[in-house]
N, C-alpha and C positions, 0 to 999 in steps of 0.2 A: 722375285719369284711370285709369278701368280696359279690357278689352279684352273685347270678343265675347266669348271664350273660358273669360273669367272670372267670366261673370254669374251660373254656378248656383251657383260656390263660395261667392261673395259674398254670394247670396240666404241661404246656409246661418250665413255667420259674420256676418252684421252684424243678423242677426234673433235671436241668441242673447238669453236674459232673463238671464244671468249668463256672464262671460269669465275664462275659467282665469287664472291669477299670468303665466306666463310662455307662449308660444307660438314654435313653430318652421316658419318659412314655408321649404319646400324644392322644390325641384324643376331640372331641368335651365335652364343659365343661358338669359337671352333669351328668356324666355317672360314678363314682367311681373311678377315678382317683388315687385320693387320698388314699382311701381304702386298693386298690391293691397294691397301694407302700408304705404304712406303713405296709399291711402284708409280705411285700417282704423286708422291713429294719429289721422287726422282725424276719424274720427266716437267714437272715444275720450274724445278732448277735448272737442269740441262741446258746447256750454252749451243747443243749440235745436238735434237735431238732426230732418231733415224726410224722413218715407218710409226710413229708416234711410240716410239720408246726411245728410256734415256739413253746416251750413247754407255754410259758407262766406263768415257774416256777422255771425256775434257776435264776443265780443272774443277769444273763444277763436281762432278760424278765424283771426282777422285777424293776431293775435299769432303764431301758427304760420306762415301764410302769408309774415311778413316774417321769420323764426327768429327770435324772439326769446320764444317762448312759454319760459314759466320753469316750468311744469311738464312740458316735452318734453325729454327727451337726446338726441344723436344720437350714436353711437360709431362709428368708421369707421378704416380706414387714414390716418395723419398724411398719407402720400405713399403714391399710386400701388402698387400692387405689394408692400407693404412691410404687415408683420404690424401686427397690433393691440396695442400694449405693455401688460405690467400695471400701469404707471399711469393709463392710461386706464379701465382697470375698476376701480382704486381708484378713479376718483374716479365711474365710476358708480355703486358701491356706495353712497356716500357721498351722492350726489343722490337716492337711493333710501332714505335713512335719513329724509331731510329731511321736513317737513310740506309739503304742496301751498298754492302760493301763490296759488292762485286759488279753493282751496275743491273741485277735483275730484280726477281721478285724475292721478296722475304717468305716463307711459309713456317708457319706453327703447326704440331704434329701434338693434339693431345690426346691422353689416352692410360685407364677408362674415362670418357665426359661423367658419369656415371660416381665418379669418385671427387667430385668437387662439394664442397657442403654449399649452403645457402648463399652466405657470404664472400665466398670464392666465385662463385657463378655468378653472382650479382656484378662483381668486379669486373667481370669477364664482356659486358655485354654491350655496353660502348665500342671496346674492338671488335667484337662480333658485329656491329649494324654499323661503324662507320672506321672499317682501319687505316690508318694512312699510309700513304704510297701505295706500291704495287704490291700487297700483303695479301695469303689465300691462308686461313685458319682452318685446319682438316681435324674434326672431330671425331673420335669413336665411341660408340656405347656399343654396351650387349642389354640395356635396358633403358629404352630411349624414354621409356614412360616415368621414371627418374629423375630425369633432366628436370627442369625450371621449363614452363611453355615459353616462357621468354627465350630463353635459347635455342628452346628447339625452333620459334619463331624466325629467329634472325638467321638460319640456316639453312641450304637447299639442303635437303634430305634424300639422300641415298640407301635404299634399302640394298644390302649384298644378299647375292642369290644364296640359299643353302642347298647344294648338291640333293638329286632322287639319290634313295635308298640306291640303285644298281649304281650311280654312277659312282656315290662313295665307298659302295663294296669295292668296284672294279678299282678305287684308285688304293683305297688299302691294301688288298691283296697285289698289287703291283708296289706299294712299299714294304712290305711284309710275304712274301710268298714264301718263304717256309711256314707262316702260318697258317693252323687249322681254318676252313671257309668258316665253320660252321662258329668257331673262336670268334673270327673276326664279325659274322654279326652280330654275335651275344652282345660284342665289346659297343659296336656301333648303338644297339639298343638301350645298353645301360646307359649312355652317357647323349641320349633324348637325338639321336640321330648326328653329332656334330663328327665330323670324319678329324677332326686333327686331336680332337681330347680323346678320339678311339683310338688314334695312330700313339697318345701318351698312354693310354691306358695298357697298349701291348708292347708298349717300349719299355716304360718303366718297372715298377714296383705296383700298377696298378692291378694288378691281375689277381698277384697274389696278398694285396691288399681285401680285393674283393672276399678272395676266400677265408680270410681271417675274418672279416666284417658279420661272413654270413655263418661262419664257425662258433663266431659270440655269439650272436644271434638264436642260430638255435640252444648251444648250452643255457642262455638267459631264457629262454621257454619252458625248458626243462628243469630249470630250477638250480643247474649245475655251477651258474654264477650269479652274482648280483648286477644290477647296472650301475653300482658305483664300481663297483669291481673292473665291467667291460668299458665304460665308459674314460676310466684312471690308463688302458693299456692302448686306448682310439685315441689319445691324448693328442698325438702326432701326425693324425691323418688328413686328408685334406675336407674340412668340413665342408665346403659345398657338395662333394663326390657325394660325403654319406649319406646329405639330405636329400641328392637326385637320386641316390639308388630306393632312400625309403619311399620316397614322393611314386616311382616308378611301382614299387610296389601296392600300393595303394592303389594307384589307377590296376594294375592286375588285379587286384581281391575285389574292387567295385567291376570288373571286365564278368568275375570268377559269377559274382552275388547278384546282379542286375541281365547279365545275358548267357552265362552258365557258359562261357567262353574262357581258356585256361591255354595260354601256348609253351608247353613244355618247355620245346627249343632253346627256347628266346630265356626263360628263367628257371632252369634242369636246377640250378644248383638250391633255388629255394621254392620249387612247383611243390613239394610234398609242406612246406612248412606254409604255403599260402593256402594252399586246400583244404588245411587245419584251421587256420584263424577265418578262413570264409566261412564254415563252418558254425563257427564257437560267435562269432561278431554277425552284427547286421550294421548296412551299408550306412545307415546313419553315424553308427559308432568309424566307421572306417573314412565318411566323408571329413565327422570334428578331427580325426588324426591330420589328414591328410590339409585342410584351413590351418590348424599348430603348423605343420611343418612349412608351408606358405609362409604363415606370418615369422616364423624364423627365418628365415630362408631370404628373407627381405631384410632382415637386421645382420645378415653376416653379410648380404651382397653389401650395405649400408656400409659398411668397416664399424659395426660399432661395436662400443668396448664390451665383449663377451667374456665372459670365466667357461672356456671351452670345456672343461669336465663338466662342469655344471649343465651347460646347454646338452652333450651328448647325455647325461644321465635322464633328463628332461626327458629325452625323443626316447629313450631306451623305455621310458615306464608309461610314456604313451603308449609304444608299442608293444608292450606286455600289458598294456589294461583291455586289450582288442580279446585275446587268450583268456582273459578274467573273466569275459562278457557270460561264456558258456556255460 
């Protein structure tokens, strides 16, 4: 499955008459990342492929389709959250050594790249600049600047497009049309324009996650809770979300305080509680918040070992010291 969005880059890379050893698909998360580089493992494989796509129907496809293809790897996080070990790339190197059992090419599918520690990536870079046989190692990040420059070196780098705002309205409301337009671009803005984490956002529990977030949120202004308190009942939620919605906000109160610029629409559900801390803070105070949640925000993309109530009560009295300022 690929997207709109994706069809020139596609026309570019799967018309290639020769494919570089290794490649690095990057671009910000929730734009199909992933998508494009399982269509692009698939027509790798493909024994017949038709109009530069996989058929979908020889034994290669079929074999992929159910994983079981023995010339494909996939490398990934064991668990959720949790980095890419160096045994895992040992033993990709190691599949990578091997002859192809079906007579084609071998390809590796890893993903986040982003999720390998030092060691693991170190590991990795011999097969990255010299793999044997007929072997294509297809990378992903959502944070190429992460990487080791060593890998990103040994890589043809691939930037995927990220959909115009109209075009990932128009494909939302074409997955979603009972829902509200106006929903759908709130969703699309909280979540820094990615159309598939807006498409989770109004699938899931994200919705009415948000309005709990920003329900603590004011009672913690008001005095009506603690941020151990709100912090102990976010326990469960998905921490990068909370730190993109505070981070979002931030850039709103520096929007509010620097150009006297304020868009309703886009943030109705917390325009009266930013209008208050623009107010009470000056942009200094709302830039150091906004550097904290930066440098956190880089240790949970990191997988490192967090005490999640800890780190939310953190951001919570950061952002109740903005409130104190006045």
């Amino acid at each position: 499955m690929m997207y709109p969005w994706q069809q020139q880059v596609w026309q570019q890379l799967s018309q290639r008459q020769q494919h570089a050893h290794a490649y690095l698909f990057k671009g910000q998360g929730g734009i199909g990342k992933r998508e494009l580089a399982e269509a692009f493992v698939g027509l790798l494989l493909c024994q017949s492929p038709q109009q530069y796509q996989a058929c979908e129907q020889c034994k290669a496809c079929l074999l992929r389709k159910a994983g079981t293809h023995p010339d494909l790897q996939r490398v990934m996080p064991e668990e959720p959250d949790k980095p890419i070990k160096i045994d895992q790339v040992r033993a990709l190197v190691d599949f990578v050594a091997q002859t192809a059992q079906l007579g084609g090419r071998k390809v590796v599918l890893l993903a986040p790249a982003e999720a390998m520690n030092t060691n693991a990536a170190n590991a990795l870079l011999k097969s990255l600049e010299e793999p044997s046989g007929n072997t294509v190692l297809v990378l992903l990040s959502d944070a190429p600047s992460r990487l080791l420059p060593t890998v990103r070196s040994r890589c043809q780098q691939l930037q995927c497009p990220c959909p115009s705002p109209e075009q990932s309205l128009a494909w939302l409301k074409e997955q979603r049309p009972e829902a509200d337009t106006m929903l759908i671009a709130q969703a699309l803005h909280w979540v820094g324009g990615s159309p598939l984490q807006a498409l989770s956002l109004l699938s899931d529990e994200g919705v009415a996650q948000r309005a709990t977030v920003v329900d603590a949120v004011k009672a913690l202004l008001k005095g009506q809770q603690t941020a151990s308190q709100v912090a102990e009942s976010w326990n469960k939620l998905d921490l990068l979300r909370v730190f993109d919605w505070f981070f979002a906000w931030t850039q709103a109160l520096l929007r509010q305080q620097l150009a006297g610029q304020a868009d309703e629409q886009l943030e109705p559900d917390m325009h009266k509680v930013l209008g208050y801390l623009a107010q009470r803070s000056d942009s200094a105070d709302v830039l150091a918040v906004q550097q904290w949640l930066l440098q956190q925000r880089q240790k949970v993309l990191g997988k490192a070992n967090l005490n999640r109530v800890l780190l939310l009560e953190a951001l919570l009295l950061q952002w109740a010291s903005l409130a104190a300022k006045g």
